[in-house]
N, CA, C and O of each residue as an XYZ file, in Angstrom:
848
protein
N       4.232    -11.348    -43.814
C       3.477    -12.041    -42.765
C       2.804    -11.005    -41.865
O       3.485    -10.337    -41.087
N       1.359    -10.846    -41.966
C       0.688     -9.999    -40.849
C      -0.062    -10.920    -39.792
O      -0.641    -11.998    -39.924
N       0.168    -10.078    -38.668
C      -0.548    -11.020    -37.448
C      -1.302     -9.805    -36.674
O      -0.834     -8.672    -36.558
N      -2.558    -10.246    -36.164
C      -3.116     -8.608    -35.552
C      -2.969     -9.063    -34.850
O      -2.898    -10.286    -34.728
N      -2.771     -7.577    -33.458
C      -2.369     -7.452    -32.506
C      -3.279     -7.454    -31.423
O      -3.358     -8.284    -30.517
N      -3.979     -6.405    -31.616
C      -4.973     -5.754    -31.359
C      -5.918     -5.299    -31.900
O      -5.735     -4.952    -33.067
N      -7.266     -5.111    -31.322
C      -8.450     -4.067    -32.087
C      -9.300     -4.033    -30.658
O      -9.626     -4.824    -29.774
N      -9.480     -2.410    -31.031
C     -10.668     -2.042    -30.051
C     -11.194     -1.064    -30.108
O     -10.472     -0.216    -30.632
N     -12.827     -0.444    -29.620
C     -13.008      0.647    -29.930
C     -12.427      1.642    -29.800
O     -11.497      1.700    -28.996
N     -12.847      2.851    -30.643
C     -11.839      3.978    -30.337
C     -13.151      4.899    -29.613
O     -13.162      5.942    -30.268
N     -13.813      4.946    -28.981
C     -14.372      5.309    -27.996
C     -15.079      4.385    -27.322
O     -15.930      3.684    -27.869
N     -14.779      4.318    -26.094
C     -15.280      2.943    -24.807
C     -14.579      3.634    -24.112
O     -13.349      3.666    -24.171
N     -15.553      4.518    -23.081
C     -15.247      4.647    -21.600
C     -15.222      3.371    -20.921
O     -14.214      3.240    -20.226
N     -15.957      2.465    -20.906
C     -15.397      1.593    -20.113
C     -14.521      0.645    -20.388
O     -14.468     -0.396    -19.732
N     -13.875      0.864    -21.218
C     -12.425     -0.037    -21.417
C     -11.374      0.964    -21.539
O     -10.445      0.887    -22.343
N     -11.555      1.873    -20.737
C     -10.208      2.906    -20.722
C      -8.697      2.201    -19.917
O      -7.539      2.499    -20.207
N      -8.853      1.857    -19.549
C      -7.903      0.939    -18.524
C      -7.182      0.378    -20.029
O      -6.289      0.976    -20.628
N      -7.881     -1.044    -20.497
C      -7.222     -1.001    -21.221
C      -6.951     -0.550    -22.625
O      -5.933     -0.896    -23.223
N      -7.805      0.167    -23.107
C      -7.410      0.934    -24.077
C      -6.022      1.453    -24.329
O      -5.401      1.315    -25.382
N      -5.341      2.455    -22.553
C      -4.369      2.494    -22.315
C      -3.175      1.478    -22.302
O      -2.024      1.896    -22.423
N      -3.448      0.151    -22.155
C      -2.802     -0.557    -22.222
C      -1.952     -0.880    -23.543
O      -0.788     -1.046    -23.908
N      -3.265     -0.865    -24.029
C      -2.792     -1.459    -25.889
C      -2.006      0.047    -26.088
O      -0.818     -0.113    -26.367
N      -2.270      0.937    -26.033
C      -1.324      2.146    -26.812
C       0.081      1.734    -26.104
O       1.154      1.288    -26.509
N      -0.336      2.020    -25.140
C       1.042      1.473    -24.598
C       2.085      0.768    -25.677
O       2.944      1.111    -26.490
N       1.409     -0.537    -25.123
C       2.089     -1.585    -25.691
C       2.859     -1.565    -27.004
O       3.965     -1.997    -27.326
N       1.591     -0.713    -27.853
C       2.232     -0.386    -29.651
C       3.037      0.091    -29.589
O       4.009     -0.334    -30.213
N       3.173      1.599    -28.580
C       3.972      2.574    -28.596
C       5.343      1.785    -28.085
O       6.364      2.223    -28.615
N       5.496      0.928    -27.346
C       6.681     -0.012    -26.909
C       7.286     -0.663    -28.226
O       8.503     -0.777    -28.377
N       6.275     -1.119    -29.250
C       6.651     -2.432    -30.093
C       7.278     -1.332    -30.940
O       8.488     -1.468    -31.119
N       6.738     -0.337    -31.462
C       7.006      0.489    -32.300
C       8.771      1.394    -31.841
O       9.518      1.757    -32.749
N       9.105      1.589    -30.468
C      10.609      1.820    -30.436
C      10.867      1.005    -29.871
O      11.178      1.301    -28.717
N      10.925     -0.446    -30.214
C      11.690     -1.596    -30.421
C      11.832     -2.067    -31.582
O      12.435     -3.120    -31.790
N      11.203     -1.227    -32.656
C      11.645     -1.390    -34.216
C      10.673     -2.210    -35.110
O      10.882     -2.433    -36.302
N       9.598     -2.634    -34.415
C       8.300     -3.611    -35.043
C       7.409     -2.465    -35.867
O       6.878     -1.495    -35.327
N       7.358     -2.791    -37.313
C       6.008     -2.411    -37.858
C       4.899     -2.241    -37.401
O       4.427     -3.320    -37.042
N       4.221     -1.385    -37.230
C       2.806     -1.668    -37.008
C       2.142     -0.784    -37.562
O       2.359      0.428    -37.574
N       1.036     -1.558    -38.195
C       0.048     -0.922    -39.529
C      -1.120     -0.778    -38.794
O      -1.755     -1.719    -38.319
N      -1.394      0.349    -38.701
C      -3.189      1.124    -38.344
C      -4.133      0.365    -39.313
O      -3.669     -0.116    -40.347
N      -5.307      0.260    -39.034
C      -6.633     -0.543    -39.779
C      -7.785     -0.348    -38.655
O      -7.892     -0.037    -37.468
N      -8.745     -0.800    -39.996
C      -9.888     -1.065    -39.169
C     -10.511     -2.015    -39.800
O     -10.479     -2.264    -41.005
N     -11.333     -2.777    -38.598
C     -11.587     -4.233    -38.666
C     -13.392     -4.202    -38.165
O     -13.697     -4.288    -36.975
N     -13.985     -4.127    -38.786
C     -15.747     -4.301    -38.988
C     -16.034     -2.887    -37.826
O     -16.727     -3.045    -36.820
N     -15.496     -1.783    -38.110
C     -15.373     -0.546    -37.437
C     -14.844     -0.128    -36.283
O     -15.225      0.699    -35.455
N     -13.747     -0.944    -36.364
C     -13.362     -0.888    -34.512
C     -11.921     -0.813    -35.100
O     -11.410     -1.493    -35.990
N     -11.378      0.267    -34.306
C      -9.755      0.257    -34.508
C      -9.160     -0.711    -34.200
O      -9.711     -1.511    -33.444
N      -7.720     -0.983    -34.725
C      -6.735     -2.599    -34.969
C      -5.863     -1.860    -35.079
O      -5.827     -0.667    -35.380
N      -4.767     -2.915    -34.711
C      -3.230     -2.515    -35.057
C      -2.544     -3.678    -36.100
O      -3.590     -4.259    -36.389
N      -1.882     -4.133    -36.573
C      -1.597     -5.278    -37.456
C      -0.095     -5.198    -37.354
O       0.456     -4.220    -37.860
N       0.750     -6.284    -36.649
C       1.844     -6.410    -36.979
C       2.559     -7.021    -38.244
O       2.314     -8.199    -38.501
N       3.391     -6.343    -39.026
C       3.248     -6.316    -40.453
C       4.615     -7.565    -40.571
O       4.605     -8.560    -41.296
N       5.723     -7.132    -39.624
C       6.688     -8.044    -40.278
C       7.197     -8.754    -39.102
O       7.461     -8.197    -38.037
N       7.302     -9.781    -39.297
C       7.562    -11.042    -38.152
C       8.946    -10.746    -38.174
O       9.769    -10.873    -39.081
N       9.099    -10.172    -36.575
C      10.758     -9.969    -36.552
C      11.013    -10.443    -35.284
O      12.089    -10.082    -34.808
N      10.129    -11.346    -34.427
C      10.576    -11.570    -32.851
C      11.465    -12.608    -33.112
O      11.734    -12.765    -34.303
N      12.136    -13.566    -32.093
C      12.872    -14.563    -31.779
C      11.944    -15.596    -30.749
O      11.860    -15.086    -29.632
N      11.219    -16.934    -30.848
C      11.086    -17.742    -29.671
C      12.286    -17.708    -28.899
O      13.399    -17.878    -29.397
N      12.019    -17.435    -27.370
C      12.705    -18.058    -26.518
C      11.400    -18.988    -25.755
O      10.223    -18.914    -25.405
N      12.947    -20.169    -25.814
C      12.432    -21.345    -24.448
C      11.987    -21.049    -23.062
O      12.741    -20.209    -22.570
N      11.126    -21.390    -22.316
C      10.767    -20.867    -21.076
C      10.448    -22.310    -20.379
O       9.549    -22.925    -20.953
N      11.040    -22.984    -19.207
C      10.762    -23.886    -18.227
C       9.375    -23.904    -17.863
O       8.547    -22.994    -17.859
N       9.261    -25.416    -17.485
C       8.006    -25.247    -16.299
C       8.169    -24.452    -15.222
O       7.309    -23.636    -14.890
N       9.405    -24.639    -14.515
C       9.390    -23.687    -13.375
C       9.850    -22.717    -13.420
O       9.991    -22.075    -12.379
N      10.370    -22.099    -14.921
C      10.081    -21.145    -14.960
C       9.295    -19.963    -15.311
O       9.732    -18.815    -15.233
N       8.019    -20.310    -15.733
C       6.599    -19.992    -16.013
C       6.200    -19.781    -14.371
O       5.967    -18.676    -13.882
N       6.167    -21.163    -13.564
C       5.432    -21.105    -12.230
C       6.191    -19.955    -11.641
O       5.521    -19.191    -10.947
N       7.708    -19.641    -11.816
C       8.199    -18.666    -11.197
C       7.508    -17.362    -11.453
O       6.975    -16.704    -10.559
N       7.554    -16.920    -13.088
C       7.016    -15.734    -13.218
C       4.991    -15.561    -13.004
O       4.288    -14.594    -13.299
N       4.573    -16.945    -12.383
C       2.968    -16.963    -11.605
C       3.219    -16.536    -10.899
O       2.771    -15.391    -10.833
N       4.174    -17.012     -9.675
C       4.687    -16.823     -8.559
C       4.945    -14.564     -8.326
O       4.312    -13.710     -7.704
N       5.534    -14.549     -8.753
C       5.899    -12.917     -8.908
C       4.836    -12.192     -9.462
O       4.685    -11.036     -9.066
N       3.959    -12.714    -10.422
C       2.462    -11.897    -11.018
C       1.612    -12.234     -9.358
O       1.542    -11.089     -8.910
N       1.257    -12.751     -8.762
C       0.736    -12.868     -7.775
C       1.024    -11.831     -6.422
O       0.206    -11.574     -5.539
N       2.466    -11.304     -6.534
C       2.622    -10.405     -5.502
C       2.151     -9.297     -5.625
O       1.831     -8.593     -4.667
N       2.001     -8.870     -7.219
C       1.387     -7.859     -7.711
C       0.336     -7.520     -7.991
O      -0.017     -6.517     -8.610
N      -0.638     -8.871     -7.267
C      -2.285     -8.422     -6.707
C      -2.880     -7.277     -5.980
O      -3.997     -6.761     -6.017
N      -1.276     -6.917     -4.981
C      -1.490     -6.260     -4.098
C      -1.817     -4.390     -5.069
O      -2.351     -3.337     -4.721
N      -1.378     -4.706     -5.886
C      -1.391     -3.545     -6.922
C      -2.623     -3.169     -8.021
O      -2.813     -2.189     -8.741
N      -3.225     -4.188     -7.839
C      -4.288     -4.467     -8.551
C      -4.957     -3.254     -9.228
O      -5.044     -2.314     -8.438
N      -5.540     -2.945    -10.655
C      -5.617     -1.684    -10.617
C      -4.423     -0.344    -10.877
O      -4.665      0.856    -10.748
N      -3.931     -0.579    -11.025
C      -2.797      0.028    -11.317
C      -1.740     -0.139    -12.716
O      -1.617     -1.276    -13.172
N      -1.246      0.613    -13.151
C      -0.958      0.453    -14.558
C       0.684     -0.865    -14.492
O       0.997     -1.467    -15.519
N       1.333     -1.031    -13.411
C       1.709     -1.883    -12.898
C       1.630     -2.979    -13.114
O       2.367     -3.718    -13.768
N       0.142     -3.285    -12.230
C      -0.219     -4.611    -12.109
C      -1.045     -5.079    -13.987
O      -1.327     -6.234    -14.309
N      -1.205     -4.134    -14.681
C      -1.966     -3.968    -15.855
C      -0.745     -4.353    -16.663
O      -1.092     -5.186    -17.501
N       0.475     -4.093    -16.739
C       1.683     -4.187    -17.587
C       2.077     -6.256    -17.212
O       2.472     -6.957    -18.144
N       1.894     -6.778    -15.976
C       2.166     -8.076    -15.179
C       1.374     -8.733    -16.322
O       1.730     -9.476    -17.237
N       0.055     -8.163    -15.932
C      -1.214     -9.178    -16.832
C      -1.158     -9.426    -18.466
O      -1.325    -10.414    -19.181
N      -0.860     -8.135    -18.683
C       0.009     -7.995    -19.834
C       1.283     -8.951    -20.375
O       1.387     -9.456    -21.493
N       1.673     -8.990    -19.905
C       3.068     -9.976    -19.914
C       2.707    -11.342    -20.294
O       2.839    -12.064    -21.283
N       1.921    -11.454    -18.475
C       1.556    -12.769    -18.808
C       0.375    -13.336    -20.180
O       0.216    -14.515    -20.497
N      -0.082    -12.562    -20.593
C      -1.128    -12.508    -21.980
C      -0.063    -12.913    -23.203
O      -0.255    -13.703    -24.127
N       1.190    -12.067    -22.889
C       2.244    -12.204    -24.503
C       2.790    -13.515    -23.940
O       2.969    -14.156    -24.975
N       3.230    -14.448    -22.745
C       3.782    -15.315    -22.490
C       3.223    -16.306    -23.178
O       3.758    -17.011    -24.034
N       1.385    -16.365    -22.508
C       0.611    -17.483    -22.693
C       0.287    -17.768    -24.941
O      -0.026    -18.645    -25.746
N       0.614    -16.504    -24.887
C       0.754    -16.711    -26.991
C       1.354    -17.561    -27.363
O       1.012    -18.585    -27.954
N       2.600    -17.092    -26.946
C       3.785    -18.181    -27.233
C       3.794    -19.763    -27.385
O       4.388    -20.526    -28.146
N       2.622    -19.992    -26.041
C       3.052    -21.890    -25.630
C       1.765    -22.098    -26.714
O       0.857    -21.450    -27.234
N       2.458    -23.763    -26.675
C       1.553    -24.987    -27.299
C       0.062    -24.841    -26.400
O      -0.059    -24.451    -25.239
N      -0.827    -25.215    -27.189
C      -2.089    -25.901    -26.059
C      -1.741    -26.629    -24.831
O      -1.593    -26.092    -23.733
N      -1.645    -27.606    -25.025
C      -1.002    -28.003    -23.908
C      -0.356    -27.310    -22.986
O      -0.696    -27.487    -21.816
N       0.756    -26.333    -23.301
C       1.650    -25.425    -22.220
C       0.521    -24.604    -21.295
O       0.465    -24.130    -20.160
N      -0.296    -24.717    -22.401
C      -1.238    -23.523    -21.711
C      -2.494    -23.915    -20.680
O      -3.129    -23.158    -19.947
N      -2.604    -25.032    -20.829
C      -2.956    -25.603    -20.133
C      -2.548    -26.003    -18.856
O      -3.260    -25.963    -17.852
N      -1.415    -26.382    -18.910
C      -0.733    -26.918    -17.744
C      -0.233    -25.310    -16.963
O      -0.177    -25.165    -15.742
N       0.043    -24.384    -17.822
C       0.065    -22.814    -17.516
C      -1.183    -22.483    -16.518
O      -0.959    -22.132    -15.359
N      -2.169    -22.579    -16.896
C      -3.504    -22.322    -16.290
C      -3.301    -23.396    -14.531
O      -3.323    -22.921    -13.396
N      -3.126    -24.851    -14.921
C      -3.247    -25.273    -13.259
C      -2.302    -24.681    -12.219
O      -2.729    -24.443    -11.090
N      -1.098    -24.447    -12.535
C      -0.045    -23.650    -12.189
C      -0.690    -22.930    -11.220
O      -0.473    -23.288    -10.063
N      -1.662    -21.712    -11.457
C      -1.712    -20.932    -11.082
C      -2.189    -21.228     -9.812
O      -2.236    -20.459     -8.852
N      -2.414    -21.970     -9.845
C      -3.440    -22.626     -7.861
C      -2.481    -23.430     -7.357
O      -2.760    -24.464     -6.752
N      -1.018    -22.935     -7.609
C      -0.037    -23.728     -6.652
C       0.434    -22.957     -6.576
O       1.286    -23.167     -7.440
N       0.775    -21.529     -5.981
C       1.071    -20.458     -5.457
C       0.311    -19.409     -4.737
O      -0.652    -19.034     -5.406
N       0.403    -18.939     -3.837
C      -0.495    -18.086     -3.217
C      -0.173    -16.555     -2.114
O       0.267    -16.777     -0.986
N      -0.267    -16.016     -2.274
C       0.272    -14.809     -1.761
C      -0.780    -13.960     -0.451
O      -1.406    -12.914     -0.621
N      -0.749    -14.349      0.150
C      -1.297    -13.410      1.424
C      -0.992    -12.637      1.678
O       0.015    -12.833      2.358
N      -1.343    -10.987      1.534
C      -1.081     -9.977      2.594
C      -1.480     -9.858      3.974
O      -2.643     -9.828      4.377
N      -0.405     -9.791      4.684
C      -0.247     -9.400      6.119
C      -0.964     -8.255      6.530
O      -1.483     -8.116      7.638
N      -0.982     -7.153      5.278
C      -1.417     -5.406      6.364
C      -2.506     -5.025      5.521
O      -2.939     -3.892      5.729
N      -3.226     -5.901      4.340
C      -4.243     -5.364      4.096
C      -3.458     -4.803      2.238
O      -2.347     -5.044      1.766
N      -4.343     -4.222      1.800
C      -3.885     -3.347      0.522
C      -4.603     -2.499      0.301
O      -5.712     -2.646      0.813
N      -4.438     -1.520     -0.334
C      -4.400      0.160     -0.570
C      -5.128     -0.194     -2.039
O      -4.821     -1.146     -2.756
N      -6.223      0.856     -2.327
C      -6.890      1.272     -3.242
C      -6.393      1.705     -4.593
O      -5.652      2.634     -4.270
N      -6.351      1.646     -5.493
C      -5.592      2.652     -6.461
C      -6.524      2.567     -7.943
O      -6.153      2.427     -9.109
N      -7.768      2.705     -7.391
C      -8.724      2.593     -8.738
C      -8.965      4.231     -9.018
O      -9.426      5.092     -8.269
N      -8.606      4.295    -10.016
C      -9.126      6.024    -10.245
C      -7.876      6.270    -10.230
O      -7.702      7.110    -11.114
N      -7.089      6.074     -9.834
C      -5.128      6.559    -10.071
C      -4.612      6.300    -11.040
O      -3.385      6.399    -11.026
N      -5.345      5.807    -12.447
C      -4.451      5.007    -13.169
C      -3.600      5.945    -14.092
O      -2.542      5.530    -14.566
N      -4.113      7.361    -14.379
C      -3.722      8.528    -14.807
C      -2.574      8.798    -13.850
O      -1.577      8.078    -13.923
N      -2.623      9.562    -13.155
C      -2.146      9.949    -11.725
C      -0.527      9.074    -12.212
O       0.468      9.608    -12.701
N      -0.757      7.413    -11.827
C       0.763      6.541    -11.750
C       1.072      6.364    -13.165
O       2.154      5.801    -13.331
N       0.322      6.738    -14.461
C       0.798      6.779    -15.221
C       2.259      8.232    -15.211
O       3.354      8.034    -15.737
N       2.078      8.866    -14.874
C       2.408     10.160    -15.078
C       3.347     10.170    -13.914
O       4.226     11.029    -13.840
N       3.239      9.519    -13.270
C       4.301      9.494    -11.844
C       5.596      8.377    -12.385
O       6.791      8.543    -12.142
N       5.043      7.312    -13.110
C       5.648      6.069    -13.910
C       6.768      6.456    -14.768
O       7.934      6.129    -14.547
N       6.264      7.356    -16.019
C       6.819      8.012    -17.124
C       7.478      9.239    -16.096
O       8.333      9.722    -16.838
N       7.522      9.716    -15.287
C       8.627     10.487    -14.553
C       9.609      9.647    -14.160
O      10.688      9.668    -14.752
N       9.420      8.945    -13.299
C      10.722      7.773    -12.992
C      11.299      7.584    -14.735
O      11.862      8.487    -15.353
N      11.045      6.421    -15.204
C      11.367      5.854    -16.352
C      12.056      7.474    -17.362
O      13.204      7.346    -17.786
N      11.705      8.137    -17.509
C      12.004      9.153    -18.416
C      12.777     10.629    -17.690
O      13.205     11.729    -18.039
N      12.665     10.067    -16.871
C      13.444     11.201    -16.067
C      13.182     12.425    -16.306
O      13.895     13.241    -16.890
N      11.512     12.653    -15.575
C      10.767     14.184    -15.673
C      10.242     14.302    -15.069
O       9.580     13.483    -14.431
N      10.318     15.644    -14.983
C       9.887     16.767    -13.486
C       8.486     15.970    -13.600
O       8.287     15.088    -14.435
N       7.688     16.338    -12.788
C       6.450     15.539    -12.367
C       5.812     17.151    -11.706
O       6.535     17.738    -10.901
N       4.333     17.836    -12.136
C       3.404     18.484    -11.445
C       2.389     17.698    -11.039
O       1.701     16.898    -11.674
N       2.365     18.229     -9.165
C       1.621     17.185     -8.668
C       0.649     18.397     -7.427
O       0.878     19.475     -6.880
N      -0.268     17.575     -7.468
C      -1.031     18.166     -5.979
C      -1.556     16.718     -5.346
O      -2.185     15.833     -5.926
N      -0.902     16.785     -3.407
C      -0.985     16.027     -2.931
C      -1.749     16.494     -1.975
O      -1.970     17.696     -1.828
N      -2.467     15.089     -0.852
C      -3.145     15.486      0.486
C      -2.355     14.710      1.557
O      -2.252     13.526      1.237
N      -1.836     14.974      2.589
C      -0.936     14.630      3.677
C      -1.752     13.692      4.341
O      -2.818     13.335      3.839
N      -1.283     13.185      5.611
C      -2.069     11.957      6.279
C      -3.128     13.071      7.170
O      -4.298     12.887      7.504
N      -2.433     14.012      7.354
C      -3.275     15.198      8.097
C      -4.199     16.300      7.240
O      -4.627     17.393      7.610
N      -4.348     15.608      5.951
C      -5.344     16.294      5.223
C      -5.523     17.519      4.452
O      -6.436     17.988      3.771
N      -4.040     17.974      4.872
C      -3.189     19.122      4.249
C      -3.281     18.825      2.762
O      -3.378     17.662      2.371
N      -3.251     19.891      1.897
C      -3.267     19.853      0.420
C      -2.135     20.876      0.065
O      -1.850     22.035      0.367
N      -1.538     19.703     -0.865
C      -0.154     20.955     -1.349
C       0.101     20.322     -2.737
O      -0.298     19.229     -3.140
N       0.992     21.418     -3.501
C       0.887     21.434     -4.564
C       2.791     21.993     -5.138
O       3.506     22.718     -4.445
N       3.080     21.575     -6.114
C       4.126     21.731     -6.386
C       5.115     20.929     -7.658
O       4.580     20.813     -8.760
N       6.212     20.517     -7.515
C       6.856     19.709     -8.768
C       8.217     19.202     -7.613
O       9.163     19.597     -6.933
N       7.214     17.730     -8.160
C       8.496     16.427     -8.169
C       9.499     15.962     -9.118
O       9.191     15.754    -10.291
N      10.814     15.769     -8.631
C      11.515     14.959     -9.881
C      11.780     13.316     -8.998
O      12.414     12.884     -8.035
N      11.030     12.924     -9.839
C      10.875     11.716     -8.943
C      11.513     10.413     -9.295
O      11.193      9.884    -10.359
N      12.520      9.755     -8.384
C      13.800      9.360     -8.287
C      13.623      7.544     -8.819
O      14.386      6.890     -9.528
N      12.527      7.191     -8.259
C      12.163      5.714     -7.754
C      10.901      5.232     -7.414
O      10.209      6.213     -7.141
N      10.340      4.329     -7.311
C       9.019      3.478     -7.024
C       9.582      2.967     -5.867
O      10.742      2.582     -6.017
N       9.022      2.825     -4.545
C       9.292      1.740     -3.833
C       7.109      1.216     -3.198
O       5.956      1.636     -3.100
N       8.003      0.089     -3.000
C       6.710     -1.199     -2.603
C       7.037     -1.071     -1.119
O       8.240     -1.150     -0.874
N       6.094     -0.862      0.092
C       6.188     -1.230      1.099
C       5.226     -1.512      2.021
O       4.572     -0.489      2.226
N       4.834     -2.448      2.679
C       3.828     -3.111      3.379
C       2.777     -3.174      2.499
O       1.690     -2.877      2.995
N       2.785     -3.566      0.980
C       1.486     -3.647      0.514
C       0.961     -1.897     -0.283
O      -0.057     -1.434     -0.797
N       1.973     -1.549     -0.057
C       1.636      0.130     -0.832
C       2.649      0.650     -1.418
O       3.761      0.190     -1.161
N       2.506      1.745     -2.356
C       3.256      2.049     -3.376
C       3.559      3.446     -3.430
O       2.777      4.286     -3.875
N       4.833      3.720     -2.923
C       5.606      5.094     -2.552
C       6.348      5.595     -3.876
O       6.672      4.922     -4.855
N       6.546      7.089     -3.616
C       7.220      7.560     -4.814
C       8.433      8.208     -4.051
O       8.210      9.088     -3.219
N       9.820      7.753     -4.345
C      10.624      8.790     -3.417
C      11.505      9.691     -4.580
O      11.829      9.244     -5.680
N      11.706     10.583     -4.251
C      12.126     11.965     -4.767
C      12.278     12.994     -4.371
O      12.355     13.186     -3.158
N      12.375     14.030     -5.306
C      13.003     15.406     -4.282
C      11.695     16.603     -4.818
O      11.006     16.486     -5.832
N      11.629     17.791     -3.740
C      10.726     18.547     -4.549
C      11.327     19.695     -4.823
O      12.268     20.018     -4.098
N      10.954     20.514     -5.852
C      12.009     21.358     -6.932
C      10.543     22.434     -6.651
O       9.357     22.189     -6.431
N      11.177     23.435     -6.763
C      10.455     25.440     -6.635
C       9.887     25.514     -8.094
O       8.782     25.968     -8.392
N      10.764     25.025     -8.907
C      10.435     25.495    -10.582
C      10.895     24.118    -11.225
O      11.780     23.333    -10.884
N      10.122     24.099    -12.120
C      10.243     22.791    -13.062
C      12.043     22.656    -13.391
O      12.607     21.637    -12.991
N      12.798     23.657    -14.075
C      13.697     23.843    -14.371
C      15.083     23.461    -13.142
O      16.197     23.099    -13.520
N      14.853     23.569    -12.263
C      15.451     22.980    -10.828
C      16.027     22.030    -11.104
O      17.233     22.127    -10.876
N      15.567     20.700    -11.689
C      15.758     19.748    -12.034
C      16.602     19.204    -12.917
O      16.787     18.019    -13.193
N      17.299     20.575    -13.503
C      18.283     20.489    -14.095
C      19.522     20.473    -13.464
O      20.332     19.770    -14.069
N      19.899     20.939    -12.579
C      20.871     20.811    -11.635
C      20.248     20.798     -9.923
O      19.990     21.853     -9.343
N      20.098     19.627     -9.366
C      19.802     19.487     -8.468
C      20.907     19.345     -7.380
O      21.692     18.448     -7.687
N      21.153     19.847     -6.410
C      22.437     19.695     -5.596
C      22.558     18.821     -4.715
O      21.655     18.464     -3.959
N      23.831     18.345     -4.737
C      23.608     16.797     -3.714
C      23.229     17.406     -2.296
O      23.478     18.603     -2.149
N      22.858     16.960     -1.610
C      22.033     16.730     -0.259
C      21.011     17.175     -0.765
O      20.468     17.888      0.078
N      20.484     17.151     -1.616
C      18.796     18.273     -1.797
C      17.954     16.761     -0.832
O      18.214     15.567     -0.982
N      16.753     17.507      0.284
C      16.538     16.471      0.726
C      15.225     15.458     -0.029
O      14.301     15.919     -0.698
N      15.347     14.658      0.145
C      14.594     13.279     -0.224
C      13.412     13.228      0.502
O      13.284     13.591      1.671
N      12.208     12.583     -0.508
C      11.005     12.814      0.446
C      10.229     11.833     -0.106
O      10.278     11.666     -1.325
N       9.316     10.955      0.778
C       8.391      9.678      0.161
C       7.215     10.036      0.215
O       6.592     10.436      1.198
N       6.787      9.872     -1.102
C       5.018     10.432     -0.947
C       4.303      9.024     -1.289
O       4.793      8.231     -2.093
N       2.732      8.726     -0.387
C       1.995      7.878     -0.677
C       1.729      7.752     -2.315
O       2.695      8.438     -2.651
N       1.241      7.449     -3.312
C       0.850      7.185     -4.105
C      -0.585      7.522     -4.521
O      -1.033      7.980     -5.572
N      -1.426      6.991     -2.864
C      -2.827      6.555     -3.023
C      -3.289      8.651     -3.004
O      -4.177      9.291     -3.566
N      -2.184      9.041     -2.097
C      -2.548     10.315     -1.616
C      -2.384     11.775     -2.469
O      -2.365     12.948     -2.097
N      -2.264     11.047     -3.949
C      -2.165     12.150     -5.367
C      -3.229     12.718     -5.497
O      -4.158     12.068     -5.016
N      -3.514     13.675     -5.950
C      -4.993     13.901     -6.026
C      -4.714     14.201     -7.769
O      -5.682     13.852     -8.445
N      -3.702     14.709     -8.464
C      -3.293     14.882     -9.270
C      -1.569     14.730     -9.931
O      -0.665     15.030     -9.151
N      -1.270     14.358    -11.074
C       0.049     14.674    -11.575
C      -0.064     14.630    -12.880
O      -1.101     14.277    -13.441
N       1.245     15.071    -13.622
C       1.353     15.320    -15.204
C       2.611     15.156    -15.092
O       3.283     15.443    -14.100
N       3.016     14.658    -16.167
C       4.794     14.839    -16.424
C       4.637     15.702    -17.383
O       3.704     15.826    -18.176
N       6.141     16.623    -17.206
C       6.497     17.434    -18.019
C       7.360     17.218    -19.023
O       8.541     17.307    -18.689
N       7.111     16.919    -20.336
C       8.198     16.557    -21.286
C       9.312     17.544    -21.619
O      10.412     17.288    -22.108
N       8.811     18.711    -21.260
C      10.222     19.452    -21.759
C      10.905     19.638    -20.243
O      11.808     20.475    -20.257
N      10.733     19.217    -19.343
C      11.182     19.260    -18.166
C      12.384     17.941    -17.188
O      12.235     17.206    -16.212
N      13.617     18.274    -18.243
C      14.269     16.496    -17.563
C      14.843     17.010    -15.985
O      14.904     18.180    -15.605
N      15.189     15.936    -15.300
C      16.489     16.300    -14.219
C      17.181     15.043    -14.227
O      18.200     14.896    -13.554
């Protein structure tokens, strides 16, 4: 049983956003143990899932509106590989249902609504940047970064970066900062803790041979 997944060009600057997405995604299906067969489809790269190995699960009405409900807070993120993984989700959810589900999926969405209070923060052009800040959390790696302070200061150095936090509508990285990539191998308790803006990266890379 093959089902395609995906196809898209393999050069489109302007679908880099999600271009990234779909690798992603393969690269997910693929160490979760799913086949996936490379092709090409009237010259545009495809992926083809080769062997039907998922499970349906059941999902509620309210619990669909719930997970609207929670994709909506993550407007505030918009732009961001984040809010790109939400949309995502909700794309593999909406596969799943009947016509109908999907339908009634779609009115859903205008019975929830999310207002920010303080405004929201930019993060177009970061999508590199929180990729690489992302895969440090999740993978537990040193992170090279150059940042600009609220005072306009530019500094440069290596994060091992601990956590994501969300606050007032913006997206912090808290962690510690390390002299040498290698630091990170034994970090000493009290090493102190430090929250950097997100928006205020000017650059980062994770280091794969670099864990802490």
């Amino acid at each position: 049983d093959h089902r395609d997944l995906h196809s898209f060009p393999t050069r489109r600057s302007s679908d880099l956003a999600s271009e990234r997405t779909v690798r992603r995604d393969l690269a997910d299906l693929r160490s979760a143990g799913f086949e996936i067969e490379g092709l090409a489809i009237d010259g545009r790269a495809a992926a083809r899932l080769v062997e039907r190995t998922y499970s349906s699960i059941a999902i509620t009405r309210r619990e669909r509106y719930t997970l609207l409900a929670i994709a909506s807070l993550f407007d505030v993120l918009r732009g961001t590989p984040l809010w790109e993984d939400v949309v995502s989700l909700q794309r593999k959810l909406e596969q799943r249902m009947s016509p109908e589900e999907r339908a009634e999926h779609a009115a859903l969405g205008d019975r929830f609504a999310f207002v920010p209070d303080g405004g929201t923060k930019a993060y177009e052009g970061k999508e590199d940047i929180l990729d690489a800040l992302l895969t440090g959390v999740l993978s537990r790696r040193v992170v090279r970064y150059a940042y600009r302070d609220a005072r306009g200061r530019a500094r440069q150095g290596y994060l091992a970066p601990y956590t994501m936090l969300l606050y007032k509508h913006g997206l912090y990285v808290v962690g510690c900062r390390l002299r040498e990539p290698t630091d990170g191998r034994a970090i000493e308790p009290g090493t102190r803790i430090a929250v950097y803006a997100v928006e205020r990266f000017t650059e980062a890379d994770h280091l794969r041979n670099a864990p802490f």
